[in-house]
N, CA, C and O atoms as CSV, one atom per row, in Angstrom:
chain,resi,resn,atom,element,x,y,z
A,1,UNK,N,N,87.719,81.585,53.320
A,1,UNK,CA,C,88.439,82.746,52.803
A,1,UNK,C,C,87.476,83.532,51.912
A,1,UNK,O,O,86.706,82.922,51.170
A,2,UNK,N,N,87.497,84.881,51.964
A,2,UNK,CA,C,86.486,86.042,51.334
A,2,UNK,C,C,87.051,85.396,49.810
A,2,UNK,O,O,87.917,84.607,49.434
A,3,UNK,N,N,85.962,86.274,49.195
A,3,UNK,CA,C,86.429,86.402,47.594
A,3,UNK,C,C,87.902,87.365,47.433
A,3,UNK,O,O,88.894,87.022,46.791
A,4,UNK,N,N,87.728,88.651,48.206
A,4,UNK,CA,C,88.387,89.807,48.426
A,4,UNK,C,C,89.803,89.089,48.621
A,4,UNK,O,O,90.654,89.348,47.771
A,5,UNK,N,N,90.063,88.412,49.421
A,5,UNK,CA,C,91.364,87.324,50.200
A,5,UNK,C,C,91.621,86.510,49.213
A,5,UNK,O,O,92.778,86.667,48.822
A,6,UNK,N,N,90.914,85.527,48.512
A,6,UNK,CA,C,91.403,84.697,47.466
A,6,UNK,C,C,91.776,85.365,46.386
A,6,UNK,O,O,92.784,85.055,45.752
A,7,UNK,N,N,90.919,86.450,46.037
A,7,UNK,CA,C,92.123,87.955,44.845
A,7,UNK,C,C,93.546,88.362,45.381
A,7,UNK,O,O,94.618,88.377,44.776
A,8,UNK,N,N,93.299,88.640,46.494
A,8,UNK,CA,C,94.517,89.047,47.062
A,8,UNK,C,C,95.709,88.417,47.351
A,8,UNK,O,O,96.810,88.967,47.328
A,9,UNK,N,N,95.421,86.898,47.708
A,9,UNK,CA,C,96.412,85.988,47.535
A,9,UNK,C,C,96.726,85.536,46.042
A,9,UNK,O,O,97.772,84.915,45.847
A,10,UNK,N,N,95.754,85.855,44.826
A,10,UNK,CA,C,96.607,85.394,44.245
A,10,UNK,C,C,97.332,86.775,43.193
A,10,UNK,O,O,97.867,86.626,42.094
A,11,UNK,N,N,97.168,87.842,43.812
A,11,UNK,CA,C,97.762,88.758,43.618
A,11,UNK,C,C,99.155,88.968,43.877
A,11,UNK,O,O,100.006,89.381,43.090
A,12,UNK,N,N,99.311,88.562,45.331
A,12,UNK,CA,C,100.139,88.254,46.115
A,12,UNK,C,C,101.251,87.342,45.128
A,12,UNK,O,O,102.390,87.629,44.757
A,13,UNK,N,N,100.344,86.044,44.864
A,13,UNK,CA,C,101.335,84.907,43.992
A,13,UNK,C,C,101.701,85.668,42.997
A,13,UNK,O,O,102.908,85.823,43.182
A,14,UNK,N,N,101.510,86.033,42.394
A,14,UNK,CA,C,101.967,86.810,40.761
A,14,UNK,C,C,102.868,87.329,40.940
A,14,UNK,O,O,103.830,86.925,40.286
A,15,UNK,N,N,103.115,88.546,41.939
A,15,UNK,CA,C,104.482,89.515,42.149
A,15,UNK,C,C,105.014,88.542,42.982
A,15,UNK,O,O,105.893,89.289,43.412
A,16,UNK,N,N,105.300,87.102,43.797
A,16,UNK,CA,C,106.139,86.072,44.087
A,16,UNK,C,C,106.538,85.720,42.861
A,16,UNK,O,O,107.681,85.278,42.743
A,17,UNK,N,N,105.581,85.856,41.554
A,17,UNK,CA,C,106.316,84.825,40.440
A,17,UNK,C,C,107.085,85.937,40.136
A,17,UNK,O,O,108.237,85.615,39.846
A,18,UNK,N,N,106.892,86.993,40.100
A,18,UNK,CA,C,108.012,88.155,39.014
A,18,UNK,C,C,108.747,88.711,40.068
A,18,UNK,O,O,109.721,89.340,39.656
A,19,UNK,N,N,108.619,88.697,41.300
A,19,UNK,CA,C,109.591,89.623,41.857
A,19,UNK,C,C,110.769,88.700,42.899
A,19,UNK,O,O,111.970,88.783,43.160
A,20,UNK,N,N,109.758,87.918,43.236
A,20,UNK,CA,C,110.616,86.972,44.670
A,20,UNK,C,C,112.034,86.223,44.052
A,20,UNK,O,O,112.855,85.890,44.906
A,21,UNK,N,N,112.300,85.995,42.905
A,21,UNK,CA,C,113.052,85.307,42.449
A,21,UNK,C,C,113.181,83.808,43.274
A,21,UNK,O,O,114.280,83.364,43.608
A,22,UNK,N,N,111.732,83.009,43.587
A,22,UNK,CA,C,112.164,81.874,43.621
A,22,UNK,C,C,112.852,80.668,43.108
A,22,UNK,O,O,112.836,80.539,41.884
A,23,UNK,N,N,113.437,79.782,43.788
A,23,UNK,CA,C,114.374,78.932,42.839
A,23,UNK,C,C,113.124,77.441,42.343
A,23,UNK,O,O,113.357,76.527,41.552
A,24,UNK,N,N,111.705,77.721,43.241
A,24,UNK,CA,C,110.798,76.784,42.970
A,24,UNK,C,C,109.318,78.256,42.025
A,24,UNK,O,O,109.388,79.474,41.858
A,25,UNK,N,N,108.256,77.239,41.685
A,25,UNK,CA,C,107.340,78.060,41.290
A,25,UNK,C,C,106.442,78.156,43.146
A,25,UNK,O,O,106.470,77.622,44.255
A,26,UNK,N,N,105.864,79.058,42.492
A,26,UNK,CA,C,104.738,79.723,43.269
A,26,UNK,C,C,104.059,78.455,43.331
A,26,UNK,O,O,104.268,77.525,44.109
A,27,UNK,N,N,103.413,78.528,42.619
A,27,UNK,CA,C,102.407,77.472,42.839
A,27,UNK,C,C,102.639,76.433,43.632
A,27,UNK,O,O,101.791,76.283,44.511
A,28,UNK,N,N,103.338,75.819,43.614
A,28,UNK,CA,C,104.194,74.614,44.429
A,28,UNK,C,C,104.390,75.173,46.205
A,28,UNK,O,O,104.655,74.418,47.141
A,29,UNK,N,N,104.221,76.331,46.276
A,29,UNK,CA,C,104.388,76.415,47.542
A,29,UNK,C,C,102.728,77.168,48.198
A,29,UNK,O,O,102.074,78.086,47.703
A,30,UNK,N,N,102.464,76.391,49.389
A,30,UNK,CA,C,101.555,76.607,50.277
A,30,UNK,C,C,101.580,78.069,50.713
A,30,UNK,O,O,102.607,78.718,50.515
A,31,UNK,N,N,100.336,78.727,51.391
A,31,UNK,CA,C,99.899,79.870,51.525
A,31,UNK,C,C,100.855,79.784,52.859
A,31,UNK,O,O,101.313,80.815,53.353
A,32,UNK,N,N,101.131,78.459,53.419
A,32,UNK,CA,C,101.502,78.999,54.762
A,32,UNK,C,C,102.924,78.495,55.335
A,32,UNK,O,O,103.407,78.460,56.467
A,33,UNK,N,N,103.507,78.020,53.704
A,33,UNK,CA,C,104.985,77.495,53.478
A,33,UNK,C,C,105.980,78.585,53.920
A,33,UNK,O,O,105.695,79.619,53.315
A,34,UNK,N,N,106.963,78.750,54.681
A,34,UNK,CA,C,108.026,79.897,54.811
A,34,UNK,C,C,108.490,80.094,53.669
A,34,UNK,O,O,108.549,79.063,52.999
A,35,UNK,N,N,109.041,81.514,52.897
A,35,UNK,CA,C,109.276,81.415,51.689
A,35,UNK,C,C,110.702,81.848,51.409
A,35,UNK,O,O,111.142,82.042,50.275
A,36,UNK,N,N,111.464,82.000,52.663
A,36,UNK,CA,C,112.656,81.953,52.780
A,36,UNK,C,C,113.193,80.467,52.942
A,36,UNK,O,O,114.411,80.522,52.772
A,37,UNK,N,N,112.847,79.335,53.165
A,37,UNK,CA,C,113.077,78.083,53.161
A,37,UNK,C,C,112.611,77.805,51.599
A,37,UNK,O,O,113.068,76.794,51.065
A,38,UNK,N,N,111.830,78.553,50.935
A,38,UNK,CA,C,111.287,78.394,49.267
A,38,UNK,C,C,112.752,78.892,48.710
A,38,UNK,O,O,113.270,78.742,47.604
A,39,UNK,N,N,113.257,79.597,50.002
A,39,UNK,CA,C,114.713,80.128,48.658
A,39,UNK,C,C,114.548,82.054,48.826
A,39,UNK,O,O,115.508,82.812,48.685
A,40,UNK,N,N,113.211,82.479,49.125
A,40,UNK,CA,C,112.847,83.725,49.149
A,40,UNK,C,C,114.477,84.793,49.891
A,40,UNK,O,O,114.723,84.936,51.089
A,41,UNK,N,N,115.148,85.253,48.937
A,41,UNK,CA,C,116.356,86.032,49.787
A,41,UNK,C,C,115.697,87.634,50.050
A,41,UNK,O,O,114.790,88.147,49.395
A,42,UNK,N,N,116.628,88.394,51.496
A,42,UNK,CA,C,116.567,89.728,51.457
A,42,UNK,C,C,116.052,90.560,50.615
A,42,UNK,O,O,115.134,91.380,50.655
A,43,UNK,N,N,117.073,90.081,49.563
A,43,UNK,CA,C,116.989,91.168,48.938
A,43,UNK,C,C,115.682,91.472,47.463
A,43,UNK,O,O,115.245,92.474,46.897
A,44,UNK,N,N,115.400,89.534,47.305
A,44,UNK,CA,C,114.275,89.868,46.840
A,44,UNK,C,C,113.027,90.276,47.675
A,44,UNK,O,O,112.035,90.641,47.044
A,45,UNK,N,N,112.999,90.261,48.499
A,45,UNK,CA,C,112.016,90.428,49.612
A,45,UNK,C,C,111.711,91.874,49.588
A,45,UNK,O,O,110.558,92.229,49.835
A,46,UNK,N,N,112.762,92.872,49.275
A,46,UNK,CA,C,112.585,94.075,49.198
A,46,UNK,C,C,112.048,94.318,48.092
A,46,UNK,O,O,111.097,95.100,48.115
A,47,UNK,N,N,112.385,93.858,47.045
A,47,UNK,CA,C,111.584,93.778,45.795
A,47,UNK,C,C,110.473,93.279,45.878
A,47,UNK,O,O,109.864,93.609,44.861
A,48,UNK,N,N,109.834,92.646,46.537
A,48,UNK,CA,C,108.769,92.211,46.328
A,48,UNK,C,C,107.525,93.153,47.812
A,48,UNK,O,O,106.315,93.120,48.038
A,49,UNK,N,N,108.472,93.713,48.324
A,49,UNK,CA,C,107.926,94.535,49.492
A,49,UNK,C,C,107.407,95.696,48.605
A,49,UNK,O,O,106.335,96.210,48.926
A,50,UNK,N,N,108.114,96.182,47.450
A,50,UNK,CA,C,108.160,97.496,46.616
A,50,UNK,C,C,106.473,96.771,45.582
A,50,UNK,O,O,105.283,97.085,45.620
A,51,UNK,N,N,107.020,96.057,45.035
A,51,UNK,CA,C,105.795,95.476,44.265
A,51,UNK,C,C,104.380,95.507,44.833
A,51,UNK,O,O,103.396,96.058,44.340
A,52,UNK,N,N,104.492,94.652,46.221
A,52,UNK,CA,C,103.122,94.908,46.558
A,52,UNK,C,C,102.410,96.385,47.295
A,52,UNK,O,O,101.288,96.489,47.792
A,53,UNK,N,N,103.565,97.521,47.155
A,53,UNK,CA,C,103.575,98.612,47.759
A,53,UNK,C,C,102.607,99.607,46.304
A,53,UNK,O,O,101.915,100.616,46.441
A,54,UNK,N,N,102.864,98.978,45.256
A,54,UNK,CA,C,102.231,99.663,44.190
A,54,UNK,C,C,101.290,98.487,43.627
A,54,UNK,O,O,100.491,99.071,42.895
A,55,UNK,N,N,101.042,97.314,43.616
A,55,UNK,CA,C,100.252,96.673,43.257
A,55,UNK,C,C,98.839,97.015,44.171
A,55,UNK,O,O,97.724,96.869,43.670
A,56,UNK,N,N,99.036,97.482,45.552
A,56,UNK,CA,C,97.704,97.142,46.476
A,56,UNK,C,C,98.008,98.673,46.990
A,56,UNK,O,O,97.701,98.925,48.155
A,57,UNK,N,N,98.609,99.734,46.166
A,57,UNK,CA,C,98.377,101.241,46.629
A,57,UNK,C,C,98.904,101.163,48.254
A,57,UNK,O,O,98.150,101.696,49.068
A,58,UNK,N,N,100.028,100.596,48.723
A,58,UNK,CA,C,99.926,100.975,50.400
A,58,UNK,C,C,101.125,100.954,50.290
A,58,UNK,O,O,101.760,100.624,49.289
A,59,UNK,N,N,101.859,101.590,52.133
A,59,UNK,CA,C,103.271,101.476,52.082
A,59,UNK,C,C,103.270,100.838,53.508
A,59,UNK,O,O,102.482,101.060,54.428
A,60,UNK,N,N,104.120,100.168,53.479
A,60,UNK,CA,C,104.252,99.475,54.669
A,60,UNK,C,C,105.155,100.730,55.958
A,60,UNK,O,O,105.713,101.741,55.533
A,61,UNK,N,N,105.127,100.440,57.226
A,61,UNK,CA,C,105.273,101.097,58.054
A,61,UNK,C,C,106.554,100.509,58.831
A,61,UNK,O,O,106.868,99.321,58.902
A,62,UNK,N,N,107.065,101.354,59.266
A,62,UNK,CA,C,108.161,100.712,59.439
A,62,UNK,C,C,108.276,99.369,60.812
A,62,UNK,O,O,109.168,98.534,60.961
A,63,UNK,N,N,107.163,99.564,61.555
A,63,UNK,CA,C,107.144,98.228,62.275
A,63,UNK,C,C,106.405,96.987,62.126
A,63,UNK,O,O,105.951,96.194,62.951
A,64,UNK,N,N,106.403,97.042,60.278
A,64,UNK,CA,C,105.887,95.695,59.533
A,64,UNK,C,C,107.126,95.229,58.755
A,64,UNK,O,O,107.337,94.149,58.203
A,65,UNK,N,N,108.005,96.494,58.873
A,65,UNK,CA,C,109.571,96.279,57.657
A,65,UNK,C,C,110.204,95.341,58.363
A,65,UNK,O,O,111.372,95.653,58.591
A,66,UNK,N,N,109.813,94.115,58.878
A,66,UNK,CA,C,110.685,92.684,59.505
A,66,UNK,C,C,110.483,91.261,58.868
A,66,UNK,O,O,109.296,91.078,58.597
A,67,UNK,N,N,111.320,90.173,58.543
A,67,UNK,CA,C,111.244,89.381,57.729
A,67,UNK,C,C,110.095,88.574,58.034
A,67,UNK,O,O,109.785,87.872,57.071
A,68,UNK,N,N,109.237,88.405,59.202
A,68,UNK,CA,C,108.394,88.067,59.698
A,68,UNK,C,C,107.070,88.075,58.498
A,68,UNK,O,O,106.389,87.136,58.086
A,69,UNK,N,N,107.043,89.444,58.174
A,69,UNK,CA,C,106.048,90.157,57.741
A,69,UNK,C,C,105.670,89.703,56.208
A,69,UNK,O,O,104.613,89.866,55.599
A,70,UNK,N,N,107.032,89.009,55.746
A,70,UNK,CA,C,107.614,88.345,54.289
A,70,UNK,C,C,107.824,86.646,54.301
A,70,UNK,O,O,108.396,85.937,53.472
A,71,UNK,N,N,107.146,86.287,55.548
A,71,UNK,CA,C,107.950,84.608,55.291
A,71,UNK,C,C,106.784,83.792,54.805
A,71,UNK,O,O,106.921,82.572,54.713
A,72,UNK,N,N,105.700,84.342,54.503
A,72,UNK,CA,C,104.800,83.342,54.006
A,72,UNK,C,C,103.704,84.162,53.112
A,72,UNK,O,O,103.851,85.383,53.065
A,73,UNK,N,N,102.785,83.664,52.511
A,73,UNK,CA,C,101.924,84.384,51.506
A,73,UNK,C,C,100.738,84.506,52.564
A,73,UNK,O,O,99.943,85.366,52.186
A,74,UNK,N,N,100.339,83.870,53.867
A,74,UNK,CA,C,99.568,84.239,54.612
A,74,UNK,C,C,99.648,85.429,55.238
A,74,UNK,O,O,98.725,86.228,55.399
A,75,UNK,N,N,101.148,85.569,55.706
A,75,UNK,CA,C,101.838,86.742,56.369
A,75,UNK,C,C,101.474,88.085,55.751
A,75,UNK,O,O,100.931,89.116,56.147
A,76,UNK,N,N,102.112,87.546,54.372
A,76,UNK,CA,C,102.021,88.698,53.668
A,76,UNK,C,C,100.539,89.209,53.396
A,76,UNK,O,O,100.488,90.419,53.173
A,77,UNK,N,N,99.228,88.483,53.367
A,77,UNK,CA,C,97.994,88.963,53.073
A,77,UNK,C,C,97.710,89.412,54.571
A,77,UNK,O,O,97.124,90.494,54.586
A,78,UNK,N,N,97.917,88.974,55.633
A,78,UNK,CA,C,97.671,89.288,56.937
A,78,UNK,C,C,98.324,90.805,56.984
A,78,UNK,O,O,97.716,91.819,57.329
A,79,UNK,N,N,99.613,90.734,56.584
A,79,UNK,CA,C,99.546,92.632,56.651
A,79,UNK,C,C,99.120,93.592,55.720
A,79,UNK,O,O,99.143,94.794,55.985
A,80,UNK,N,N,98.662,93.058,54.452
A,80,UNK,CA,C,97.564,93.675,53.791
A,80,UNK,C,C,96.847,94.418,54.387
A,80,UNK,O,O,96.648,95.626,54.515
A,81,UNK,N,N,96.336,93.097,54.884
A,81,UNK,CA,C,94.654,93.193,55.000
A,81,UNK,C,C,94.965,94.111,56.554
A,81,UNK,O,O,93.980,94.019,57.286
A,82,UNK,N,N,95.813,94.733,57.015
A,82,UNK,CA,C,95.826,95.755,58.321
A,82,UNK,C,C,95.944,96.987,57.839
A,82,UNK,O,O,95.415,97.986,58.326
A,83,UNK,N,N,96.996,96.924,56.373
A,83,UNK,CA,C,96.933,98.071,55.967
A,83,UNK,C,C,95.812,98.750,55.068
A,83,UNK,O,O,95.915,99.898,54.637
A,84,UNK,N,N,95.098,98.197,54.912
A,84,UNK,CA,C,93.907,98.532,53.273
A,84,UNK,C,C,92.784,98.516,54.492
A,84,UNK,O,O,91.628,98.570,54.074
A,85,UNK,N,N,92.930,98.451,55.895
A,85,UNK,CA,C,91.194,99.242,56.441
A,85,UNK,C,C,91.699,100.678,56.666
A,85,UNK,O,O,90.918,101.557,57.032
């Protein structure tokens, strides 16, 4: 994993700790753990879709807006990293 990717994931973790409203910590869960089985709901998901929309300057498009795109912290750096080239 880049340097660039290990910032970004744990960028990623931070707005999971303040926005996802998990019922476990971040930390405790794997990059490639589902985070709706972590407890991750809808509706924090949107919150945390908004967070990383101003944390990493991008907006997601609407054929990344699927829970797919939110079920893991890999997921979530994988569509980063499509949107920031």
């Amino acid at each position: 994993m880049s340097t660039t990717a290990a910032l970004d994931v744990d960028r990623i973790r931070q707005i999971l700790a303040t926005h996802g409203k998990l019922p476990v910590a971040v930390d405790a869960v794997a990059d490639d753990d589902d985070l709706y089985d972590a407890g991750l709901t809808s509706h924090a998901s949107v919150n945390v879709m908004i967070a990383l929309e101003d944390e990493f300057d991008v907006e997601f498009p609407d054929e990344l807006l699927q829970k797919a795109t939110f079920a893991s912290i890999t997921a979530i750096a994988d569509a980063l990293a499509t949107l920031e080239q």
